[in-house]
Structures are given as C-alpha cells and as structure tokens.
C-alpha positions in Angstrom: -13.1 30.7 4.9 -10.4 33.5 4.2 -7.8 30.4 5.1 -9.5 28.2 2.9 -9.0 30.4 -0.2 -5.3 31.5 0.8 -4.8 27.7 0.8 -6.3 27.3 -3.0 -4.7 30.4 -4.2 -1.4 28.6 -3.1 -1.9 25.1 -4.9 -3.5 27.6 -8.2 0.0 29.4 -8.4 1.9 26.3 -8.4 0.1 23.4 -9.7 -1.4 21.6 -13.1 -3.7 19.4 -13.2 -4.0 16.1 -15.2 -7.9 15.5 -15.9 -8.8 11.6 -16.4 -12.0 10.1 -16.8 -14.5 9.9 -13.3 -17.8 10.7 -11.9 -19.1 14.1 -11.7 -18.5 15.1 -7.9 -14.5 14.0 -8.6 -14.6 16.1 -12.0 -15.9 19.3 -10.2 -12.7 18.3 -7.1 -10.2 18.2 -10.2 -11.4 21.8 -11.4 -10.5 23.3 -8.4 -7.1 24.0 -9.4 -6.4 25.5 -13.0 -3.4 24.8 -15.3 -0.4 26.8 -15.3 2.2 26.8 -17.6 5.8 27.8 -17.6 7.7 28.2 -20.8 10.9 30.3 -19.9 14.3 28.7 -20.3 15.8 28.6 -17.1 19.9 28.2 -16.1 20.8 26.5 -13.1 24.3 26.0 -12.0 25.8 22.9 -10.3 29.0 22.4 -7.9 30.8 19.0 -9.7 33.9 19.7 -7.7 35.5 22.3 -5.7 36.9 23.2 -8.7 34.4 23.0 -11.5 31.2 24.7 -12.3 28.7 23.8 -14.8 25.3 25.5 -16.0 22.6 23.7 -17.5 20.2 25.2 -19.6 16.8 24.2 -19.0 13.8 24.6 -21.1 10.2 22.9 -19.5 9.5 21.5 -23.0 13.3 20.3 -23.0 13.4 16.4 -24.3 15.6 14.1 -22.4 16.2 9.9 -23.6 16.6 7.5 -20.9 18.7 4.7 -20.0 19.4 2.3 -17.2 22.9 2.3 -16.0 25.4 0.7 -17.8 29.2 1.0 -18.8 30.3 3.9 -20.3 31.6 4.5 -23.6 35.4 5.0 -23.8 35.6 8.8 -24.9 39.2 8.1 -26.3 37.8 6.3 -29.0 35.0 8.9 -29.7 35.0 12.0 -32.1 35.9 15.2 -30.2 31.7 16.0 -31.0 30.7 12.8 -29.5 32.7 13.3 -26.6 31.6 16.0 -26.1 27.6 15.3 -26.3 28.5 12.8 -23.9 30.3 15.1 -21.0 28.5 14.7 -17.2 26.5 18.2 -17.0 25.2 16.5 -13.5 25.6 13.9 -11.7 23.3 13.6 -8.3 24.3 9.8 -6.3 23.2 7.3 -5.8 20.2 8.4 -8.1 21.1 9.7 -11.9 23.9 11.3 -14.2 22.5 14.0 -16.3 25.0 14.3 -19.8 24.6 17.6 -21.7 23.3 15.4 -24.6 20.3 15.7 -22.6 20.6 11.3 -21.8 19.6 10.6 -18.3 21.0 7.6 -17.0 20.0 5.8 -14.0 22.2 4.5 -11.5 19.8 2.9 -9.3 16.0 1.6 -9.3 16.3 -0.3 -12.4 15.3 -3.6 -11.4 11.6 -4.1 -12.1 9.4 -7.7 -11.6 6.1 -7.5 -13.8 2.6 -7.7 -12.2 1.0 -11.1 -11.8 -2.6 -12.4 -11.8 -0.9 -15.6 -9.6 -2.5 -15.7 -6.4 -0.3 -18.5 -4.9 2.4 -18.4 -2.0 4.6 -16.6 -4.8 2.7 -13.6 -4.1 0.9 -14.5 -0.7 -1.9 -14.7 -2.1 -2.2 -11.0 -4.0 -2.7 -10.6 -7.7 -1.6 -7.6 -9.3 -1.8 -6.2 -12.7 -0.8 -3.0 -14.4 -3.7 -0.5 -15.2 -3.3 2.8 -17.7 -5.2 5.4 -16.0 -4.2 8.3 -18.3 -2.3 7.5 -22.2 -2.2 11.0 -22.8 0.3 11.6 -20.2 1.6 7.5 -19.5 0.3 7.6 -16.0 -0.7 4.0 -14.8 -0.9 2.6 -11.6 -0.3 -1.1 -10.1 -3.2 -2.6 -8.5 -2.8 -5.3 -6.0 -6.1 -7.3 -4.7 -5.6 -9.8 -1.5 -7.2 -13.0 -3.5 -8.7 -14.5 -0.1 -11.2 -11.4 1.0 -11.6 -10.2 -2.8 -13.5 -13.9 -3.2 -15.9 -13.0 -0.7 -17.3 -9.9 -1.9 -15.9 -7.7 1.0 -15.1 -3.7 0.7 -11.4 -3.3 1.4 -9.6 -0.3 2.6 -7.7 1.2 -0.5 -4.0 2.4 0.0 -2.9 4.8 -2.6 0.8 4.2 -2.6 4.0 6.3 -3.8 7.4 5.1 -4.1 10.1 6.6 -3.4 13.5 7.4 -5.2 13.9 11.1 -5.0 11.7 11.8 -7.6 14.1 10.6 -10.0 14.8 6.9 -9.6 12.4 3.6 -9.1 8.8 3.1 -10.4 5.8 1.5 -9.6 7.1 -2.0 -11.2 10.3 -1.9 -9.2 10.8 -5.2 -7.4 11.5 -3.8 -3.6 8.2 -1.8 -3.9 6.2 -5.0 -5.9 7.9 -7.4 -3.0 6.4 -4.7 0.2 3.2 -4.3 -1.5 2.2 -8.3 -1.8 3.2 -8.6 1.8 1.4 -5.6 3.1 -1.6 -6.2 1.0 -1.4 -10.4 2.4 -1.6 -8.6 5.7 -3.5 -5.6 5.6 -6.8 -6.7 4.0 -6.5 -3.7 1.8 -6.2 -3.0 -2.2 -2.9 -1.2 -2.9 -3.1 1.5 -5.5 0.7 1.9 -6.4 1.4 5.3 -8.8 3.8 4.8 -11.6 3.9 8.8 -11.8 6.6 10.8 -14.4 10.1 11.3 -13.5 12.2 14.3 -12.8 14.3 14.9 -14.8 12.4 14.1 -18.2 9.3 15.9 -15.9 10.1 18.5 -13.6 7.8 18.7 -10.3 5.2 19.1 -10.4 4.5 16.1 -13.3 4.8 13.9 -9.4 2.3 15.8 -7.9 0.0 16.1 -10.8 -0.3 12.4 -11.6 -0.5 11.8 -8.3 -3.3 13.8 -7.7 -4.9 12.1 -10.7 -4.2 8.3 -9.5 -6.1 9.4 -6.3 -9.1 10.7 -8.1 -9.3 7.9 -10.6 -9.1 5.2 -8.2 -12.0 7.2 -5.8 -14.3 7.2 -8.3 -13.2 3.7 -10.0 -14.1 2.6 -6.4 -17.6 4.6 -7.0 -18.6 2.6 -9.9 -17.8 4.8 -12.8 -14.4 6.0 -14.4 -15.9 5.9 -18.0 -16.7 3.4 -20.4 -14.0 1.1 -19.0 -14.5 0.3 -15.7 -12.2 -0.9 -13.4 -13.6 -3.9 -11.8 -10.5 -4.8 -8.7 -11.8 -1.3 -7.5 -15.2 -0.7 -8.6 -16.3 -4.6 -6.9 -13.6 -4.7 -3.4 -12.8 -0.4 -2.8 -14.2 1.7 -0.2 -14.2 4.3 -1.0 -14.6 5.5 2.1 -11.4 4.2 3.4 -9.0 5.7 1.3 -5.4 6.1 2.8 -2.3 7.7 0.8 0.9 6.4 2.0 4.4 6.6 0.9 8.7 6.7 1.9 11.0 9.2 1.2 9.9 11.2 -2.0 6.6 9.1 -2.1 5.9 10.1 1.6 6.1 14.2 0.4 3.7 13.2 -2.1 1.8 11.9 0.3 1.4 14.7 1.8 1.2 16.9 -0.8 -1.6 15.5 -2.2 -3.4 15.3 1.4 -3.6 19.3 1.2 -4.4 19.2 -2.3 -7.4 17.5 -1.2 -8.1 19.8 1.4 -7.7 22.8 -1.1 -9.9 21.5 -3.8 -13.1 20.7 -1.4 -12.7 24.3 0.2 -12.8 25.9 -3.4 -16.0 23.9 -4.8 -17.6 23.4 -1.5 -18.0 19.5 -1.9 -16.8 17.0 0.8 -13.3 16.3 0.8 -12.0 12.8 -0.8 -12.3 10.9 2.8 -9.1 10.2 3.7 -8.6 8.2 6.7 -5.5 8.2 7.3 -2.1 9.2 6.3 1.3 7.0 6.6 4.4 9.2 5.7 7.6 6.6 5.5 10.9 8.3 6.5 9.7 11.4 4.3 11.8 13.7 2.2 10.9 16.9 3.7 13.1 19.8 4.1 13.2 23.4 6.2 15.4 26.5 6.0 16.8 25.9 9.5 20.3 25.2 8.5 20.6 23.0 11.4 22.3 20.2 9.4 25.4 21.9 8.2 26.4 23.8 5.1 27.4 21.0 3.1 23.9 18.6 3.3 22.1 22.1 3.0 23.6 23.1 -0.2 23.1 19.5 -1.7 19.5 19.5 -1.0 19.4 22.8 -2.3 21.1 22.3 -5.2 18.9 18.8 -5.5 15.5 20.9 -5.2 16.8 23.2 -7.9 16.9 20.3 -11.0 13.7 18.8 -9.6 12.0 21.9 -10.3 13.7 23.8 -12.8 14.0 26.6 -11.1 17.1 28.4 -10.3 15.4 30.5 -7.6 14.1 27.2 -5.8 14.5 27.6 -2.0 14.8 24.7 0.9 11.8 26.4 2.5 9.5 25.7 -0.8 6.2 24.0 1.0 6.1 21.4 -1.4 9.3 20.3 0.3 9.1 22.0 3.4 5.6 21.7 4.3 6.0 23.3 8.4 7.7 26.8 6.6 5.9 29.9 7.1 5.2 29.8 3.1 3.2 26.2 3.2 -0.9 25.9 3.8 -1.0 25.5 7.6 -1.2 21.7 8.4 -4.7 22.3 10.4 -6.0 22.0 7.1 -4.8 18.4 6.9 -7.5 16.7 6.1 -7.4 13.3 7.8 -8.3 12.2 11.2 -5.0 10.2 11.5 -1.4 10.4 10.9 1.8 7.6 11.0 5.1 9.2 10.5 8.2 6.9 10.4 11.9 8.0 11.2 15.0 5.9 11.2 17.7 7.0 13.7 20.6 7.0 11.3 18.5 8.8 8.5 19.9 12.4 7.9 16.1 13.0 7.3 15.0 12.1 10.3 15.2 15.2 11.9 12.7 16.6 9.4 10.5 14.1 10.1 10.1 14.6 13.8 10.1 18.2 13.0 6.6 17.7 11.0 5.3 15.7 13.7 6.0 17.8 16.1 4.6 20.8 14.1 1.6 18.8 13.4 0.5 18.1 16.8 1.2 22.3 18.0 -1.2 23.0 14.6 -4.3 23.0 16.3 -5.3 20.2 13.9 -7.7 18.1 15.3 -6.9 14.3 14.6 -4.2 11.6 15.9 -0.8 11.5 15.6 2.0 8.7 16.0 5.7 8.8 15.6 7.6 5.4 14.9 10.9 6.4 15.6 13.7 3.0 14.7 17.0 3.6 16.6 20.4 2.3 14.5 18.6 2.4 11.1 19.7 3.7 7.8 17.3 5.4 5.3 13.8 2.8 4.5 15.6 -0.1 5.7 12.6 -2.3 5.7 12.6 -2.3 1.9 16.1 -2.7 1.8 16.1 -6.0 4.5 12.9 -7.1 4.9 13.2 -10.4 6.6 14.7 -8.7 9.4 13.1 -8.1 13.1 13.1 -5.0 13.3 11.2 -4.6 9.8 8.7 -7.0 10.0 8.2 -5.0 13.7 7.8 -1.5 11.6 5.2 -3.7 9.0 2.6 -4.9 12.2 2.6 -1.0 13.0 2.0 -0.3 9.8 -0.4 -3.2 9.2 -2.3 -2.1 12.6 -2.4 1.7 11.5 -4.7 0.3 8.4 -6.8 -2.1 10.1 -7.7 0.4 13.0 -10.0 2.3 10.1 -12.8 0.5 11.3 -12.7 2.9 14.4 -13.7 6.0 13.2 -16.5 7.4 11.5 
C-alpha cells in the first residue's frame, strides 16, 4: 500500500489531467490525479554552435504559430525588425526550427493522407475515420475497424496507438503511421485507436501524456457503451474492452509506458480495478538514463532536447517520464500488464536504452512476460520507413502474434 501511494504522489506532482466525457467507474480512475499548474517564466539556454549561445524565454501560456517546412524568406530583403523576428532561437534536426518570433516550423512529418470509410484493397480492407474526443483541448483520435470481422459482430482487441516523432513532429493523420495501421489492423483482428495528442513545442510535456491518458479512458469506456450523449459506435459495437493494449515507437513507445503506470497509479488511489491492459508493445522507445555511457556529445543533446520538451531548465536525463528504470521513477513492478514486447534496432543509438528497460523489467520482481525483438543492421523504426522489406514484414508477424496471443490469458 505505502508503494502504491508513493507511486500516485509521483504522477500528482507531475501531471494534469484532461477530463472527457465516460462512464462513472472511468470518471472516478481520471480523478485520481489532480491538476497542477505551472505559470513561472522559465529561460533555457541552447548550444547552436561552438561558438554561439542563445536563451529562450519560456512562458507555459507562451503562444507559438505553426508551419510546415518550406523555403525561407531572404533576410536581405527584410527590414532589420523582421529579420530579426525571424532569427533561429533553436533548431533541433531532423525534427523543428524554433524562430524567436515564436513560429515553429516543421522539418519533417508533414505529409498527412485523410481517414477513409473505403474498405477495399486500398486499405486492406480497414475503414478509418477521424473522431474528436475532447474540443476543448483539440484531442481526437483515428479509429481504424477491420471491415471483414466488424460485419460479423465480433469483439476485437483494441490497440491504443502513439506515434512517434519526438514529441514534436508527425500526427495521428501522417501517412507512414495511417499506411502501418491499415496493414496491422488487416492482420491483427484488432481496432486501432491512434492518438492525435498536442505537440511540444506549442504544448510542453506533459499536454502528450495528458491527452494520452484521456484517449485511453475515452475509448475504454466508448467500448463500455457510454461516452455521453454521442456514442461512439466502431468502439461501443466491435471493442473489448477487456483487451486493451497501448503500443507505440520512439516517443509514442514512452507514452506507452507512461500511461501503463498511470493506470497503475490511478486504480491504487481509488481502489477500483485497473483499466485491463493486456499487453504492452514499446517500438524502439525513446527512453533515457543518467549513465553517461553514450558519450558527452549524445548526452548533452538529449539533455538539451528534454529541456524544450518540458520547459524546464532544471530538466535531468534521469526524469522517469524519460528514464523510467532511474531510481526517481515508480518501480516497474507496478506495471500493470501481464505482458510486454520491446523492440530494438541494432543501429539505433536508442537501443541500448531499450534493452536496458528490458532488462530492468525482468530483475523488478514484476510478475508477467517479457520479450525482446532485437533487429541486427537496422536504423531507427525502419519498418515504417521501408515497409515492403523482409525483415519488416518479419518484425509485423511478431507484432501481429504478440496481439492475437490475448486469447491466452485471463
């Protein structure tokens, strides 16, 4: 018990919450951690080049404007004041350059396809459509249904799904993540929940893990029968919700985890039964220690990195949201799941971190089963990258297998 509540006070000091519309029970899990806000201005400084430093002032109600990339404007033609506004404060690749304006422009992840209701071989047979699950804050989610067994009447297994990107790049509409999702929903049997959650920078961390959070809940109790006077019928009709996975890569796969023992956390403090996860796929996840085992340069960048993503200047490597085996994070015998896929690629500077976490998983004492998919040669999620190759339609039966084994625990 005395773990349970150092577990809750951790998510109460570090989280807020997003509360959407759903059924009692998920009301009373969503209560379990307040709302905290932060409104101190905070300076963080940033290494451009060996030579130059710049410090960026940054306030949590701060307004940034978007914009995909595109050519730049020639500053010899601009006003000195216009040049200026439009100076690189921070530029973080391959993901986005942050001007002192306050414009964020993306470099990468900007090539989105739009849902479709088509259930032909364009899609492999899988409809999709976009669903607002939250206006107040513009979370939504992509749902995908597997035409074939949602005709019949059967109860799928529901993925909730996270994208990657670093937090800062790609969205639930981008066309590598729509493109994995039809053909692992064509082959899994399962309805994919993918979470279009708020960026950093426009939304420091923990917006991720707060909508996150929120698309979990909503789509539990959507596959309950009730979120409101709307109901969602892909979910409410074809979702168990009794085989609920959370999955994601990279960034997506932290939030993955994140949310896991936020689940955890919120059933020890009302003493209801945890969301049942049953299982938990983390894809070549961005998680991070304060072993300084990868040299000073890579250290300092994720440092630095960790710093705009949440605001802080004070943000350390060994933060459990991104270092979940530190001595700071929830212990991960709380993890509450029964099983556990984590993917590494041999050439993935991350992929250290990752075998790290499995590793520390298994010595945890926690009580479930754990595998470790570790691709020799490969670069950073190369099955979204080059899917038609071997070697990532060999990663998609594991993951395809890891789903429809569900059916073997109770």
């Amino acid at each position: 018990m005395r773990r349970a509540w150092w577990h809750l006070a951790w998510w109460s000091q570090r989280t807020s919450l997003v509360r959407p519309t759903f059924p009692a029970t998920f009301h009373a899990i969503a209560r379990a951690v307040p709302y905290v806000r932060r409104s101190v201005a905070q300076t963080i400084s940033f290494s451009l080049s060996k030579r130059e430093r710049v410090e960026v002032e940054i306030h949590p109600t701060q307004t940034f404007t978007e914009s995909v990339s595109a050519p730049l404007r020639d500053s010899n033609r601009m006003a000195s004041r216009d040049a200026t506004a439009e100076d690189v404060a921070v530029e973080l690749q391959p993901f986005i350059r942050l001007y002192k304006s306050g414009r964020v422009e993306r470099l990468i992840g900007n090539d989105t396809v739009p849902a479709s209701l088509d259930d032909g071989t364009s899609t492999g047979g899988v409809a999709s459509k976009d669903v607002t699950v939250d206006p107040a804050t513009n979370l939504s989610v992509r749902l995908y249904l597997p035409t074939a067994d949602g005709a019949a009447g059967e109860k799928l297994p529901i993925v909730v799904y996270f994208h990657g990107g670093g937090f800062m790049v790609e969205s639930a509409g981008s066309a590598k993540y729509h493109r994995y999702l039809n053909a692992f929903v064509a082959r899994a049997g399962a309805i994919a929940v993918s979470v279009d959650y708020r960026r950093v920078p426009e939304h420091r961390l923990p917006a991720a893990y707060d909508d996150s959070w929120a698309a979990l809940t909503w789509a539990v109790g959507a596959a309950c029968g009730g979120t409101g006077s709307e109901p969602e019928p892909w979910l409410a009709e074809h979702g168990d919700p009794f085989r609920v996975f959370l999955a994601g890569d990279s960034a997506g796969a932290n939030i993955a985890h994140n949310v896991a023992m936020r689940a955890a956390a919120a059933a020890a403090a009302e003493g209801l039964p945890a969301i049942r996860i049953r299982g938990v796929l983390l894809m070549h996840p961005y998680f991070w220690d304060a072993s300084d085992a990868m040299g000073p340069e890579l250290e300092e960048r994720i440092r630095r990195e960790w710093q705009l993503m949440t605001g802080r200047p004070d943000a350390r490597v060994d933060d459990p949201w991104l270092s979940p085996t530190s001595a700071r994070a929830p212990p991960l015998a709380l993890l509450p799941t029964q099983r556990v896929l984590v993917a590494v690629a041999g050439e993935d500077f991350l992929a250290p971190k990752g075998r790290a976490y499995y590793t520390a998983l298994l010595d945890s004492g926690w009580p479930g089963d754990a595998e470790l998919v570790d691709t020799p040669g490969e670069q950073h999620v190369f099955y979204l990258d080059q899917p038609g190759r071997v070697v990532a339609e060999k990663l998609m039966d594991r993951v395809v297998a890891f789903i429809s084994r569900a059916g073997w625990y109770t």
